[in-house]
N, C-alpha and C positions, 0 to 999 in steps of 0.2 A: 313238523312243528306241532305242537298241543295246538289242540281247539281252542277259540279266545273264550275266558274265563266270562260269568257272567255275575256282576256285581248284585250282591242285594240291596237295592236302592230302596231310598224311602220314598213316602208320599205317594202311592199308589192309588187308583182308584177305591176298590177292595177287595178285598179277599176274594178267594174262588174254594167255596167247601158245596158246591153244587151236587158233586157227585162222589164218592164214596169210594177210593181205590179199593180197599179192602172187597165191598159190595161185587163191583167189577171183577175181581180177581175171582170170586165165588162163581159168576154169572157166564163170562165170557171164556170162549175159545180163542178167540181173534181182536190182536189189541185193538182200542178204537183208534181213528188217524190223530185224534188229537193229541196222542201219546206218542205220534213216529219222532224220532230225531230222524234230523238230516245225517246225510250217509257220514258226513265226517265228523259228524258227533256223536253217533251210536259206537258200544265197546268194541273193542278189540281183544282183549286180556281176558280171561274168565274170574270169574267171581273165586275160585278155590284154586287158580293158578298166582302161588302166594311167591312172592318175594323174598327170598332168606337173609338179604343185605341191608334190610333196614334197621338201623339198631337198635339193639335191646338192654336199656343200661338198667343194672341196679343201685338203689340207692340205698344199699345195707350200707352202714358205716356214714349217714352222711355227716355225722357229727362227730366224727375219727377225723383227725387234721390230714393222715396221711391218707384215709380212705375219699374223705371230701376231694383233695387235689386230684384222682384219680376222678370220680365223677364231675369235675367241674370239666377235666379235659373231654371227659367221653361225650358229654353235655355240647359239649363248643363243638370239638370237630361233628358231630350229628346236625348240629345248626347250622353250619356252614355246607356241609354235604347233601345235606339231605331236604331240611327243614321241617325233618318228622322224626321222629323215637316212640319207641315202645319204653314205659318203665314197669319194674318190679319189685317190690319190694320198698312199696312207696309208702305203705304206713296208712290207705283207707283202708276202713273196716273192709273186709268180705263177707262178714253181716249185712252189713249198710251195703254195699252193694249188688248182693244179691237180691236184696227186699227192694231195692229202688228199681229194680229191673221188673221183678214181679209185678210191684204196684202199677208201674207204667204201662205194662203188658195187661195189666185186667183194664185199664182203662181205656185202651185202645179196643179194647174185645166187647167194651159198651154198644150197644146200639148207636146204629148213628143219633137218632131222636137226641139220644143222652148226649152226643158227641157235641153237638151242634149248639147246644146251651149256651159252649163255651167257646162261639165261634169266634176265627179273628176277625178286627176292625180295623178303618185303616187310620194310619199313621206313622211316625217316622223308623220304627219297628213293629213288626205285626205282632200283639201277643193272642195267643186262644188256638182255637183248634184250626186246622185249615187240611184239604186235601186237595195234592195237586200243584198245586202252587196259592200263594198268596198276593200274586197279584193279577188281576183281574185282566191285564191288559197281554195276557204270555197265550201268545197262538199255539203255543206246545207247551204241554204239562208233566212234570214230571211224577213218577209211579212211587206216590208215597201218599202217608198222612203224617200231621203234624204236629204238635202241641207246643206253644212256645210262652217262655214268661221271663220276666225283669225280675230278677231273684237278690239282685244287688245294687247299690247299696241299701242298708236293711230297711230306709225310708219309704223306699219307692217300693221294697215287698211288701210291707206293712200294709200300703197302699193298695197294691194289687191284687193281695192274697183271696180277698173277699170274691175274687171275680176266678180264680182257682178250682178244674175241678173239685165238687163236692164228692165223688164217689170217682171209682171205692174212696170208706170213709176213711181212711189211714193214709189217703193222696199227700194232704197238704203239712201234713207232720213229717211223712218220709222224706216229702222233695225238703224242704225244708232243711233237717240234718243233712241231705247227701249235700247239697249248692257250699254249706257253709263248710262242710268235710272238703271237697275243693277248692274252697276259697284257702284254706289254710294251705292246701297242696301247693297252690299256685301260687302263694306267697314263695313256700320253697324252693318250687321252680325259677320263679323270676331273681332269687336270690345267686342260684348256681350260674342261671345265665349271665345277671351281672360280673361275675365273680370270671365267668369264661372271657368276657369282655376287657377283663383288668378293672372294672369298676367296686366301689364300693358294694359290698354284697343287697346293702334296701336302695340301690340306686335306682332301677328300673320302677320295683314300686312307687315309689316317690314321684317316679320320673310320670308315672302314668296318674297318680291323682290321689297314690295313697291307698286310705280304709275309703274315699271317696270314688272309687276306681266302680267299674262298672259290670256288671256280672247279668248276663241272659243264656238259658236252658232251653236248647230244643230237644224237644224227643221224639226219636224219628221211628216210623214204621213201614216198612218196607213190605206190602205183602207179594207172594209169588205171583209169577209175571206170568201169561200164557206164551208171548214172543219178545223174551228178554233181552235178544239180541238189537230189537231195534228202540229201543226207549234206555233210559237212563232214573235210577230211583232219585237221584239228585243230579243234577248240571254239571258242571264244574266252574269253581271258583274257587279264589281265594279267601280266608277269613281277612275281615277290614279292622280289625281290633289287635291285641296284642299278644293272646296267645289262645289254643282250646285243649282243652284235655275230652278225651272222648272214650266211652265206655261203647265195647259192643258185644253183643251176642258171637257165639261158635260158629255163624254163617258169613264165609266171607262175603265183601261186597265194597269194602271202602277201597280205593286205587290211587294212587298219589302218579303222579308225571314227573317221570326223571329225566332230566332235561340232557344228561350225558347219553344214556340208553338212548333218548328221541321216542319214551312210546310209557305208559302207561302203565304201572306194576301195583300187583294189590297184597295189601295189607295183609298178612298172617297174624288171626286172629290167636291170642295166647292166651289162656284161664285163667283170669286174676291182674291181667295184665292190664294197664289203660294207656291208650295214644296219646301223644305229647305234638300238638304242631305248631307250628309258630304262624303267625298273621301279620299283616302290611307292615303294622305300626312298630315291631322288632327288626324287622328290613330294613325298615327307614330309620330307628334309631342308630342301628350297628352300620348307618351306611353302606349296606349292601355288603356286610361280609355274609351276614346271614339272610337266609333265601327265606321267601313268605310261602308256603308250598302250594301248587294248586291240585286241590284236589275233588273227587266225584264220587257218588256210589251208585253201583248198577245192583241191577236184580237178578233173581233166577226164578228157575219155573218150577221148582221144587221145594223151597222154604223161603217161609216169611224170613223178614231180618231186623231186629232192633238195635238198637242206640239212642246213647244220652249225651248231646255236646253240650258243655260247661265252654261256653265263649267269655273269656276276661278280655274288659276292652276299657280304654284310657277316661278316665270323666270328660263331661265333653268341653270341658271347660279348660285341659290340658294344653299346653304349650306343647305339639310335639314337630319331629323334626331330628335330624342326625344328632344324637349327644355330644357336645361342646368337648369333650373332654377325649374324645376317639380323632378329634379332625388335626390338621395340619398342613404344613405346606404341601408335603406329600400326599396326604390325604385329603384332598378339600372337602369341603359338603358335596352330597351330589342330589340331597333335596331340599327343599325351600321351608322356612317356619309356616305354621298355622296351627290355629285351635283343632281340638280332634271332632269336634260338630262341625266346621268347615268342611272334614275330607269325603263325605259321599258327596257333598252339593260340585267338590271339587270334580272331583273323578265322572260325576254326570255331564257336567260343561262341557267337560274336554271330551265326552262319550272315550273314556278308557277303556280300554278291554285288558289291560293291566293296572288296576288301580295306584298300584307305586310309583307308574309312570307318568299321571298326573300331575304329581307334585316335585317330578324331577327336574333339575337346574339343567 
């Protein structure tokens, strides 16, 4: 069986940016203990022992009627199989994202001093810098740094941005184009997914909250691990939102859990390519035809590793719950209504270790 997933809960005491993975990975031979996982939670799979089964759909043609039907199926059965895909030929610049890579890469190569500025604070999302974990209360930490921000909708950046690394000085211009360059992505994706569903193609948008839908950026930094085998660069879990597109560097490290295999398979990094994975909130709309995937990243002791998730998740103000229009006799619901702010305070009550199961009927 996978390791039980471990939710990002809000309300935490605060952040943990005490100590400096990157610093550590410089300094140390021998991890500290407060990086061991437990023996059933450290990898199994290697970081470059990649999986050739996970699909890799193109979306050339998605505006070709006959080429769309084609990609809406390839979309659906990956959704159902997997609850991850590769795409290609998605239509982000490879300008814009090779510069957003860069930028995020000089920023993390800041001094800590510099890093720290923009540390996180606590509340119901942590935005700012954080290494380790971001919450205060985690006897094991995981072997990363982090930067995270509320990119969406444009009110609440508007809001934020002032509190946005200043440096490098071309930070908050580049994050900026890339968030909204996926937001458009993700519009197109949630349209194919509708579209896989038998739903109207802006069903799922709508269904989630609309241009009022909700968009936060982690960028993650993974540096090389002295005993990679026994720690984890990130946990494993589920995304609690509705769907993540994820940009990463040529070092593998991300692993998804296939639940037919029984064991853990990592992601083959492709050049130009960006991950697609699905989270709770498409699970529990599609009524469980489509899986919410669980996934983690480990480290190696030879190269750092980067990544940028782009998590799109429902306003919190959303009615969600199985789509009315999927259910039937045959099919009943098999989870319950609620607003999408109700579902972490849900999932903590019941202390879920599958957050889906929470709010299962």
């Amino acid at each position: 069986m996978a390791p039980p997933a471990v939710a990002e809960f809000p309300n935490d005491t605060k952040p943990v940016v005490a100590a400096s993975v990157m610093k550590l990975a410089n300094e140390l031979t021998v991890l500290p203990e407060k990086f061991v996982k437990a023996v059933g939670e450290r990898p199994v799979t290697a970081h470059n022992d990649y999986c050739k089964e996970i699909p890799v759909i193109s979306l050339k043609g998605i505006d070709n009627e006959s080429e769309r039907a084609r990609i809406v199926a390839e979309v659906g059965r990956a959704c159902a199989d997997w609850g991850i895909f590769q795409i290609v030929d998605h239509g982000m610049s490879a300008v814009l994202m090779k510069r957003t890579m860069e930028t995020v890469l000089e920023f993390f190569k800041l001094p800590v001093e510099e890093k720290l500025k923009c540390a996180a604070k606590p509340g119901d999302f942590p935005v700012g810098y954080a290494s380790g974990s971001h919450r205060a209360s985690d006897d094991v930490l995981d072997w990363r740094e982090f930067m995270a921000h509320r990119s969406l909708p444009k009110a609440i950046r508007e809001n934020d941005i002032s509190t946005w690394p200043d440096k490098p000085e071309h930070y908050r211009k580049t994050l900026v184009e890339y968030c909204d360059a996926c937001d458009g992505l993700v519009t197109a994706l949630l349209g194919l997914i509708s579209e896989s569903l038998g739903l109207p193609t802006n069903y799922i948008k709508n269904f989630v909250g609309g241009d009022d839908a909700d968009q936060k950026m982690i960028l993650n930094y993974y540096p090389q691990c002295p005993m990679p085998d026994l720690t984890l660069g990130l946990r494993s879990h589920t995304d609690y939102g509705t769907i993540t597109v994820l940009q990463q560097d040529q070092v593998g490290g991300l692993q998804v859990y296939n639940a037919d295999r029984r064991k853990w398979v990592t992601v083959e990094p492709i050049p130009g390519a960006l991950v697609v994975n699905l989270a709770d909130q498409l699970q529990i709309l599609s009524n469980n035809k489509y899986c919410s995937v669980m996934h983690q990243a480990i480290v190696n002791s030879n190269h750092t590793r980067l990544s940028i998730a782009t998590l799109s998740n429902p306003n919190a103000m959303s009615q969600m719950g199985p789509a009315p229009e999927l259910l039937s006799a045959e099919n009943p619901a098999k989870y319950r209504t609620y607003k999408f702010k109700e579902y972490l305070p849900i999932c903590i009550a019941k202390k879920a270790t599958n957050h889906c199961d929470a709010v299962a009927l």
